[in-house]
C-alpha positions in Angstrom: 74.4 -42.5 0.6 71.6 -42.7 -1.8 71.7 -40.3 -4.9 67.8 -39.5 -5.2 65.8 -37.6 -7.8 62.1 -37.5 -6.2 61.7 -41.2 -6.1 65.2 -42.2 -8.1 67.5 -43.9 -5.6 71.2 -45.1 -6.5 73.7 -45.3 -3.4 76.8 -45.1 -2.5 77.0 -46.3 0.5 74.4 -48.2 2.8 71.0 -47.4 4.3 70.0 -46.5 7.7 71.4 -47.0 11.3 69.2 -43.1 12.4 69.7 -42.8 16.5 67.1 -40.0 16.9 65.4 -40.4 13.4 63.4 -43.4 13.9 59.8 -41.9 13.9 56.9 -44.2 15.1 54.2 -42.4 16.4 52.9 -40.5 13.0 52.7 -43.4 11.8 52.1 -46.2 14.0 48.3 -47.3 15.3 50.1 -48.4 18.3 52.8 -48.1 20.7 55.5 -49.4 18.3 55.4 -53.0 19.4 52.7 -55.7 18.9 49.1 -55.2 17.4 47.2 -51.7 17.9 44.3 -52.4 19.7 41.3 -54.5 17.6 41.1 -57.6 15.7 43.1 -59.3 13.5 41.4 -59.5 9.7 41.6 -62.7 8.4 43.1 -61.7 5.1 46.2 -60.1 6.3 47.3 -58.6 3.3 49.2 -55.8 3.3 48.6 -54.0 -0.9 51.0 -51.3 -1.2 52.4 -48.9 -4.0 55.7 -49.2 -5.8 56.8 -47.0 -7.9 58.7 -48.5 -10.4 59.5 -51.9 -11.6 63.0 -52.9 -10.0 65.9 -53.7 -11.9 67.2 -56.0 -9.9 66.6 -57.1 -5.9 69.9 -58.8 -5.8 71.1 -57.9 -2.5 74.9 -57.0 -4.3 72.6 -55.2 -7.1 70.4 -53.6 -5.4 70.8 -49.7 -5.2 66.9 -47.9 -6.7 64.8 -48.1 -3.6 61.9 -50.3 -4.9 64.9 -52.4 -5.5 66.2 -52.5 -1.8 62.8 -52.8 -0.1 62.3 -55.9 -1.6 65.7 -57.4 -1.1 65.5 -56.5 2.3 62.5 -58.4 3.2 64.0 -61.6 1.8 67.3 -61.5 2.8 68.6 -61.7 6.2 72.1 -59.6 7.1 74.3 -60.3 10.5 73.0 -57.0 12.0 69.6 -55.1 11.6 68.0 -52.2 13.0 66.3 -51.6 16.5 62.8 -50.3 15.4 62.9 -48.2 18.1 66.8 -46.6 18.6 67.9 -47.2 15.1 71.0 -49.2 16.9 72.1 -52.1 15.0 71.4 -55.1 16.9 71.8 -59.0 16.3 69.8 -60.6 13.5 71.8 -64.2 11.6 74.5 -62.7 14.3 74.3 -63.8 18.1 76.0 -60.2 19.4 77.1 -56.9 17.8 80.9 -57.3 17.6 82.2 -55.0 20.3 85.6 -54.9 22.5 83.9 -55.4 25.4 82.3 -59.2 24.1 85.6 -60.2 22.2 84.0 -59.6 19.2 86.6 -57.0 17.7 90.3 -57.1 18.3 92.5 -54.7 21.0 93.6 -53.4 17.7 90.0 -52.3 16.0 90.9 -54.3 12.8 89.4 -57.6 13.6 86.0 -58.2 13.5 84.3 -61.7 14.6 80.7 -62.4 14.3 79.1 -65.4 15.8 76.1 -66.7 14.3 72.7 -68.4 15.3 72.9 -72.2 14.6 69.2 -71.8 14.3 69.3 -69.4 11.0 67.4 -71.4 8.0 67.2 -70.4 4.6 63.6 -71.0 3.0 64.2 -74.6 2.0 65.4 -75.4 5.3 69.0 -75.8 5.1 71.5 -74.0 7.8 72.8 -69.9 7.4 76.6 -70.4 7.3 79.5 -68.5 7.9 80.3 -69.6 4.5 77.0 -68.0 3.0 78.3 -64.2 4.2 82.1 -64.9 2.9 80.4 -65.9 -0.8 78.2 -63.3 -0.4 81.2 -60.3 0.3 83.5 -61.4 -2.0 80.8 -61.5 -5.2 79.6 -57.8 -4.0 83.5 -56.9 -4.6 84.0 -58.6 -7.9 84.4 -56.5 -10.4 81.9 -58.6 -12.5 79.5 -58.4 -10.6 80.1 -54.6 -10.6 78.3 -53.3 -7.9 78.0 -49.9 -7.2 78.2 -50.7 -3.1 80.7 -53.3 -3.5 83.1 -50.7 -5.2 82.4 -47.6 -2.9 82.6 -48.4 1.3 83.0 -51.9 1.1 86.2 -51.9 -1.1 87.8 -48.8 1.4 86.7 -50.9 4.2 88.0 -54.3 3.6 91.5 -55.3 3.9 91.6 -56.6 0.1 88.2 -55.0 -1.4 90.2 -52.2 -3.3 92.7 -54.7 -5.1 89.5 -56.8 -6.1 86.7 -54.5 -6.9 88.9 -52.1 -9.1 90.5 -55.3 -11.3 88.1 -54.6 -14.0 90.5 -56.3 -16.5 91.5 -59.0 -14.7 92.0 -62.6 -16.3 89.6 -65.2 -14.1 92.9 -66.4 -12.3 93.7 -62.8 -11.0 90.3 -62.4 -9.4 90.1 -66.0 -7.8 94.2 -65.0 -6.5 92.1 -61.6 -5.4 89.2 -63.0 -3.7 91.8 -65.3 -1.7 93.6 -62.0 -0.3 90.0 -60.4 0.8 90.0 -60.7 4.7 87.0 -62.2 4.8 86.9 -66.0 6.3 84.6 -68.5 8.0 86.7 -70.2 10.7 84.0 -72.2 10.7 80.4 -73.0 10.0 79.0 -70.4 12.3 82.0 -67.9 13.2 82.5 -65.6 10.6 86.1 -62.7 10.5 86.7 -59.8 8.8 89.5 -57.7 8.9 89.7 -54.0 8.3 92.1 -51.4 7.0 91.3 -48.9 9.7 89.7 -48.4 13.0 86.0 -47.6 12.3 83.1 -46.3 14.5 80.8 -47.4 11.5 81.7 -50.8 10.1 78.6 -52.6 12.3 76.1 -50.5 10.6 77.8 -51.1 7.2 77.1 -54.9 7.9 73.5 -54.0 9.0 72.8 -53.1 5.5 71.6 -55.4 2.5 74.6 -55.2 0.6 76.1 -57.9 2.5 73.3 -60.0 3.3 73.8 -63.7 3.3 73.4 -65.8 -0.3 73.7 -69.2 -1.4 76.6 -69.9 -4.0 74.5 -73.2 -5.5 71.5 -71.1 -6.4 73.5 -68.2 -8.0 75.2 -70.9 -10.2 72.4 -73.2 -10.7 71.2 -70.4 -13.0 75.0 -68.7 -14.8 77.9 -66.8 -13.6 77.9 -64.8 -10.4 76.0 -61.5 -12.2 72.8 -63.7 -13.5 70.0 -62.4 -13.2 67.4 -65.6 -13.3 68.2 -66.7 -9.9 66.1 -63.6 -8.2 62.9 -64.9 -10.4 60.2 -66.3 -8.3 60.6 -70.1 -8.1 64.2 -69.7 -8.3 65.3 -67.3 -5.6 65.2 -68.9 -2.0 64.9 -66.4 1.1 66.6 -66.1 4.4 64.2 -63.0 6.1 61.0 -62.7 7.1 59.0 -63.2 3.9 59.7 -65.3 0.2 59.3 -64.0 -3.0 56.0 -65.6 -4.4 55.0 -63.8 -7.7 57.5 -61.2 -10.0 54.3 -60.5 -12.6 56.7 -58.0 -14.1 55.7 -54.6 -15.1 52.7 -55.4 -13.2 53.5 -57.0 -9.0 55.3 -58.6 -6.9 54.0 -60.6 -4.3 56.2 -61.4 -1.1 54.8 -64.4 1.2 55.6 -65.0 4.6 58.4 -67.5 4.7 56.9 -70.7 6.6 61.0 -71.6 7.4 61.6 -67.8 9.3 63.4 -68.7 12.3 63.9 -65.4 14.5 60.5 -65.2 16.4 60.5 -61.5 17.5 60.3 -60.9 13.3 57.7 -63.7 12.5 55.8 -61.9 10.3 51.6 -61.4 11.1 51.2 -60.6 7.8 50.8 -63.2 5.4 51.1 -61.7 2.2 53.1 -58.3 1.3 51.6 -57.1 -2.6 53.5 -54.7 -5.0 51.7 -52.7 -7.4 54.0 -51.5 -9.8 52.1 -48.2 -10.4 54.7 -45.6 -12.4 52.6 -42.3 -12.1 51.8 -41.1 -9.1 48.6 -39.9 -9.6 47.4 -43.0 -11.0 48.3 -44.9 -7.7 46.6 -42.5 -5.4 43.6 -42.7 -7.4 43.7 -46.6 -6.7 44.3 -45.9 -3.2 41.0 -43.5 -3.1 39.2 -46.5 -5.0 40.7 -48.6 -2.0 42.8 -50.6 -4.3 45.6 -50.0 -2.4 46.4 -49.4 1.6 49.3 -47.2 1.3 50.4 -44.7 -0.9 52.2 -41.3 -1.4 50.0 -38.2 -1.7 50.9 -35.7 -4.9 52.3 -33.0 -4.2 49.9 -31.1 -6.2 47.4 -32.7 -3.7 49.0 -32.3 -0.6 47.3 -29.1 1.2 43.5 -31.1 -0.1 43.5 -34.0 1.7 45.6 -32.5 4.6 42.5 -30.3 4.8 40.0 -33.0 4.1 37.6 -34.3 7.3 37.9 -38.0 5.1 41.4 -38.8 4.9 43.5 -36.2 7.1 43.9 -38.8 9.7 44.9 -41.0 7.4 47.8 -38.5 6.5 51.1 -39.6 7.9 54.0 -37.1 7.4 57.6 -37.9 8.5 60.9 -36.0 8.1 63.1 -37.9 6.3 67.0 -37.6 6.2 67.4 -36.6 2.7 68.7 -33.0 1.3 67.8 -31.9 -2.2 70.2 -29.5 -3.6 71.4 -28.7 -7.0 75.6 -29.3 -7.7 77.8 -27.2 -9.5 80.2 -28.9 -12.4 83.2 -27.2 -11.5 85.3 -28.0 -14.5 82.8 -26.0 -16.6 82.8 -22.4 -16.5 80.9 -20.1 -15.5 81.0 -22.7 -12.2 84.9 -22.7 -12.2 84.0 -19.4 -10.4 83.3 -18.9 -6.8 81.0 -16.1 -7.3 79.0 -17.6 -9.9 78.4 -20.9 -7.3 77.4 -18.5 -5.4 75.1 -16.1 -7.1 73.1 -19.1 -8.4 73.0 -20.3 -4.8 71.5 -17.1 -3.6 68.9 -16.5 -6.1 66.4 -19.1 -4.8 63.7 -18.4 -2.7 63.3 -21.5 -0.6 60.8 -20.2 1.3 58.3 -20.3 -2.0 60.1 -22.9 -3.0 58.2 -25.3 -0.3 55.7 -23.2 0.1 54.3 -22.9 -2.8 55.9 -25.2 -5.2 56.0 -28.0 -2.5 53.3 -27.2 -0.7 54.5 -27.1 2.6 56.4 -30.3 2.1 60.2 -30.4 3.5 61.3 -28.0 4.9 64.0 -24.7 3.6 67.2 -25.6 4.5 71.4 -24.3 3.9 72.6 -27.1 5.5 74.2 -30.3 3.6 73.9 -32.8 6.6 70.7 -32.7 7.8 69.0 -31.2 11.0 68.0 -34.6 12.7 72.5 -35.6 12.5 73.5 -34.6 16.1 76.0 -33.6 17.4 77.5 -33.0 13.8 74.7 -30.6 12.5 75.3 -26.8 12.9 72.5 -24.6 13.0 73.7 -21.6 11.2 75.7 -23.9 8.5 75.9 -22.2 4.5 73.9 -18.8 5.8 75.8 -17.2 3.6 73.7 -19.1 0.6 70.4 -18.1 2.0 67.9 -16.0 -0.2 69.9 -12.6 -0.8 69.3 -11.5 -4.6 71.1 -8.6 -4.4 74.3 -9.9 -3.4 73.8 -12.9 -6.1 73.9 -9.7 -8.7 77.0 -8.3 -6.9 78.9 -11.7 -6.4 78.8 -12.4 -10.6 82.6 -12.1 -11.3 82.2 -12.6 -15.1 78.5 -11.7 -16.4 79.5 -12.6 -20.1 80.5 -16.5 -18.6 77.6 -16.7 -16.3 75.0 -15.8 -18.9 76.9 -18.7 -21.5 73.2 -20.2 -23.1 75.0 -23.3 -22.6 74.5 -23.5 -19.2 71.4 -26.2 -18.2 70.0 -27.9 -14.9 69.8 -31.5 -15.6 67.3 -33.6 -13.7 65.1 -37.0 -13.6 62.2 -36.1 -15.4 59.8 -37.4 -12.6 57.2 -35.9 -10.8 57.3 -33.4 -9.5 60.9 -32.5 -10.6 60.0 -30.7 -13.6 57.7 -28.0 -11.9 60.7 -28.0 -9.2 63.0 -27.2 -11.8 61.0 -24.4 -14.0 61.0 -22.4 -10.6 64.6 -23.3 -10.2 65.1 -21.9 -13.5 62.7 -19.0 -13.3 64.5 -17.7 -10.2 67.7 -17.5 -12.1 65.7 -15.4 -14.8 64.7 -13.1 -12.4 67.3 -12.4 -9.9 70.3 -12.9 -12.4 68.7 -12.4 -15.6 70.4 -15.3 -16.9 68.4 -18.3 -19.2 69.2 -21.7 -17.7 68.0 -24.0 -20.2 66.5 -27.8 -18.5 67.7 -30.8 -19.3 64.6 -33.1 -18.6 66.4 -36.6 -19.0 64.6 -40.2 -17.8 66.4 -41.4 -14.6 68.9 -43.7 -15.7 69.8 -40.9 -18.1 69.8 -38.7 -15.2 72.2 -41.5 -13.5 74.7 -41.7 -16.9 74.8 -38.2 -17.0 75.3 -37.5 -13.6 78.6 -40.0 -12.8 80.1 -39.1 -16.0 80.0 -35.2 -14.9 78.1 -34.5 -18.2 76.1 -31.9 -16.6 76.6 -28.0 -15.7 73.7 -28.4 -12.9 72.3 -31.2 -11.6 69.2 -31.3 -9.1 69.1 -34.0 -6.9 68.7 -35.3 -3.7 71.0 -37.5 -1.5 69.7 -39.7 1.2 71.9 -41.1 4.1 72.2 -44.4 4.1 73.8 -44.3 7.8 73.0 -42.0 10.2 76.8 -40.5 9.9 78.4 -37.5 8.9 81.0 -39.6 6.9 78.0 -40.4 4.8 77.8 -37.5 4.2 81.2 -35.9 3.6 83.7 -39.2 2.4 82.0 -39.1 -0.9 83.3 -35.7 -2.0 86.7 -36.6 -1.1 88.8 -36.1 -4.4 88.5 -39.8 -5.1 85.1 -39.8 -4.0 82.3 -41.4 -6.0 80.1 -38.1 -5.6 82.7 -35.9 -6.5 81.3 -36.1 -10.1 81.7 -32.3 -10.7 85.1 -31.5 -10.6 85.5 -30.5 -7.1 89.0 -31.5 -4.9 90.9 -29.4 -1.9 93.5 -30.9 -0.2 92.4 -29.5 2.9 89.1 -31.1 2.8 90.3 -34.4 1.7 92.6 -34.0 4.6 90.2 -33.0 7.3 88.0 -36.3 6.8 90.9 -38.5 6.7 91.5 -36.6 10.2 88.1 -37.3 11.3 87.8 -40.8 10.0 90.9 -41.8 12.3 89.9 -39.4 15.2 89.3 -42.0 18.3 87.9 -39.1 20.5 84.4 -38.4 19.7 84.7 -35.1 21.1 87.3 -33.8 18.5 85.6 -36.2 15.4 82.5 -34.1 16.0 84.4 -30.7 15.6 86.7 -32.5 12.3 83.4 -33.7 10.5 81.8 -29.8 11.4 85.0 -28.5 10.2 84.6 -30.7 6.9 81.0 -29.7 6.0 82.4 -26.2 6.7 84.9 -26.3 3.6 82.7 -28.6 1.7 79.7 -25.9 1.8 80.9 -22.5 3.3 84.3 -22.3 1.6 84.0 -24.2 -1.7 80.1 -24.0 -2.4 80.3 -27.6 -3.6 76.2 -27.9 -3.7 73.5 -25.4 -3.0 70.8 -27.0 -0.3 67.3 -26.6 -0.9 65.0 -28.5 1.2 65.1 -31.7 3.5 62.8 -33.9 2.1 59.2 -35.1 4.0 57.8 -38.7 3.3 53.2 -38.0 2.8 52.1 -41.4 2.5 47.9 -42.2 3.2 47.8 -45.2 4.9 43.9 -46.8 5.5 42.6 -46.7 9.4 43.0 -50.5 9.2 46.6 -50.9 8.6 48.2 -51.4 12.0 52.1 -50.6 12.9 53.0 -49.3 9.6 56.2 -48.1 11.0 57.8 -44.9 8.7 61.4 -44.0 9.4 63.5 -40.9 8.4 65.7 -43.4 6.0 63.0 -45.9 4.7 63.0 -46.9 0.9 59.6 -47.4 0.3 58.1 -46.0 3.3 57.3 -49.0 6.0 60.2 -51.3 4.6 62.1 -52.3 7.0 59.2 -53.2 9.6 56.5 -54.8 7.3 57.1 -57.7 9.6 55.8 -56.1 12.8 52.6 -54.6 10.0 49.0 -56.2 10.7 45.2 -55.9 8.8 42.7 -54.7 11.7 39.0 -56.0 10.7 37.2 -52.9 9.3 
């Protein structure tokens, strides 16, 4: 799951897999395969906004989202994405390891992936078994300390845990770790990994960039395994679709189309993918209205213009996406050690203004932690008991003296438009509860510090799936789980997703995942939902296929390779 502050990602598990999310027509100029109708520009470049300049595109790294839409167009994983059911399907893989093709043991622990002998990287040498073992091992090294190597990947994998939690392990210990992960070539192109449980998920885990395939004599040309030089332009050779051309940092990057691609169903028509690393918003949709730029996201402060406006509302492309911005409660900190004061705060927001007004119709009022598009899990009527209701938010304050502490504050990525959403967040509490919430504006690795050490009373954020599956959603908030940063832990939820995570009927996992959210938000009040979140990008008349999904990074990221410039 990706922890998200507007445009802030960190995750904390993996990204997409969204049977039922995957939206094409808002945003396609076509039927969702091939070239809209027209011809093909010459210049087929594709000039697109990023946000901010990434830390890192290592594919082990990798957790902001202009971090993962890069690292996702130059690396290649065993599975990807249909662009049209959201299933995984085969990408360095020949099949999607199933019972029925051999490719995962009677016993659900085994899993065997077979792989193209076709697969190139960049400078023409073969995609190994070999590659993907290097590649899982470093994302669980401790020194590599990655944030996805050390959450799903280390439950997953028969001998993650022991590895990615040795933080003060002597060199030895980790090479005598790495030897006990279950993770072998048997040979060049058959590649086994063993699991610790039977999982309905573990295919889409291995469709995500996390464990995408790297070359061990690249990494060390340059250091140890958590350099940073090897990702430079020049240094970095690709496996997917496109190669990494220019890093002008602070300023582009520049993805080519890589003349070695081997899968032909994802040659690339674009020749040339361009980054502007644009940090304000507003500055980057005044580039795109100078045609600067082909794609970019609307302000919300501009929203209700241009959706109005003859000039660019067909250019307007709006798509439900599978995020849910809430604020959590610190429950180690009074007054949120109380029930009735997660609750009062809960109640006293108007969502309806909220997105109305504040949002401008953007997203849509919600009470619901999983999201609406996550069937069968989702339940209609789910935290109704949260919903607007400021009279009972006055009545349901157990200590006044505790609730109105001026200590309390709502901590949040000071990025647009978070602040405006938090001064209504705070004048809400004024008014219905009478109570001064001060705001803690923070920049967003701040944010991120303060948020996984639990340094916060409040925090507003949003989480994004990163798999379209309630234990997403709910495993992170486990006692142990790497969410859990306020406090929370009940036995009996902890117990009800272990229940669900081992449930082989489907029928009873849906009603053990429902029953989970249940406790999670009904019960315990462990977040207060706000809004699901709505991607409003611009994208010019000449783009074609610029496919937008419900779990995108940077909108159009994981199918810039079926994207194409019309002549205009």
């Amino acid at each position: 799951m990706r922890l998200i502050s507007t445009r802030w990602y960190v995750g904390v598990a993996t990204l997409l897999a969204m049977v039922g999310l995957l939206s094409l027509a808002a945003c396609n100029n076509g039927d969702g395969g091939g070239v809209a109708s027209g011809d093909l520009a010459q210049d087929q470049s594709l000039r697109i906004w990023l946000d901010g300049e990434p830390e890192s595109i290592d594919p082990g790294i990798a957790a902001f989202a202009t971090e993962v839409t890069v690292s996702k167009n130059v690396f290649a994983t065993l599975l990807r994405f249909d662009p049209i059911t959201g299933e995984p399907v085969p990408y360095v893989a020949v099949e999607v390891p199933s019972k029925e093709n051999g490719g995962v043991s009677d016993d659900g622990l085994t899993y065997t992936f077979n792989l193209r002998e076709d697969a190139v990287w960049e400078d023409g040498q073969p995609i190994t078994a070999q590659d993907f073992v290097y590649a899982i091992k470093r994302l669980l090294d401790p020194r590599l300390a990655s944030y996805y190597g050390a959450t799903y990947y280390a439950e997953i994998i028969v001998g993650g845990a022991d590895l990615a939690f040795a933080e003060d392990a002597d060199e030895a210990t980790i090479t005598e770790l790495q030897d006990g992960v279950k993770v072998r070539a048997v040979d060049d192109y058959t590649l086994e990994v063993t699991i610790t449980r039977q999982s309905n998920t573990f295919n889409l885990l291995m469709a995500l960039w996390p464990t995408s395939a790297l070359r061990q004599d690249v990494i060390e040309q340059y250091g140890d395994i958590a350099n940073t030089t090897w990702t430079e332009a020049g240094n970095l050779v690709a496996s997917g679709p496109f190669r990494l051309a220019e890093w002008n940092h602070g300023s582009s990057i520049v993805l080519e189309k890589n003349p070695n691609f081997w899968d032909a169903e994802m040659d690339p028509i674009l020749d040339r993918v361009t980054f502007q690393i644009i940090e304000d918003e507003n500055t980057a949709f005044s580039a795109y209205l100078a045609g600067d730029l082909d794609a970019v996201s609307v302000p919300v402060a501009d929203l209700r213009r241009i959706a109005a406006d003859d000039d660019y509302r067909d250019e307007l492309r709006r798509v439900p996406l599978a995020v849910t911005t809430v604020f959590q409660f610190n429950q180690s900190k009074p007054p949120f050690d109380q029930m009735g004061a997660r609750k009062a705060f809960c109640q006293s927001i108007d969502r309806e203004t909220l997105v109305s007004e504040v949002q401008q119709g953007q997203g849509v009022p919600t009470t619901s932690w999983l999201p609406s598009g996550l069937a069968p899990y989702f339940v209609d009527d789910r935290g109704q008991d949260l919903a607007f209701n400021p009279d009972s938010a006055l009545d349901l304050v157990l200590d006044p003296s505790r609730v109105a502490n001026p200590s309390v504050s709502l901590s949040f990525a000071n990025v647009d438009p978070n602040s405006t959403r938090a001064e209504f967040l705070q004048g809400q509490w004024k008014e219905n509860l009478g109570i001064d919430v001060k705001l803690d504006a923070l920049d967003p690795p701040a944010f991120g510090e303060t948020y996984f050490t639990g340094n916060y009373d409040l925090a507003f954020l949003g989480f994004g799936e990163d798999y379209h599956h309630p234990e997403n959603w709910l495993l992170p908030f486990t006692t142990e789980g790497v969410l859990n940063t306020g406090g929370y832990s009940n036995p009996e939820f902890d117990s009800t997703v272990d229940q669900a995570l081992n449930e082989s009927d489907p029928a009873e996992a849906v009603k053990l995942w429902q029953e989970a959210e249940r406790i999670l938000l009904d019960e315990d009040v462990v977040v207060c939902p706000l809004f699901t979140a709505e991607a409003t990008w611009v994208v010019k008349p000449y783009v074609s296929n610029f496919i937008m999904t419900a779990a995108d990074g940077q909108p159009g990221d994981y199918f810039y390779w079926k994207t194409a410039i019309l002549e205009n």
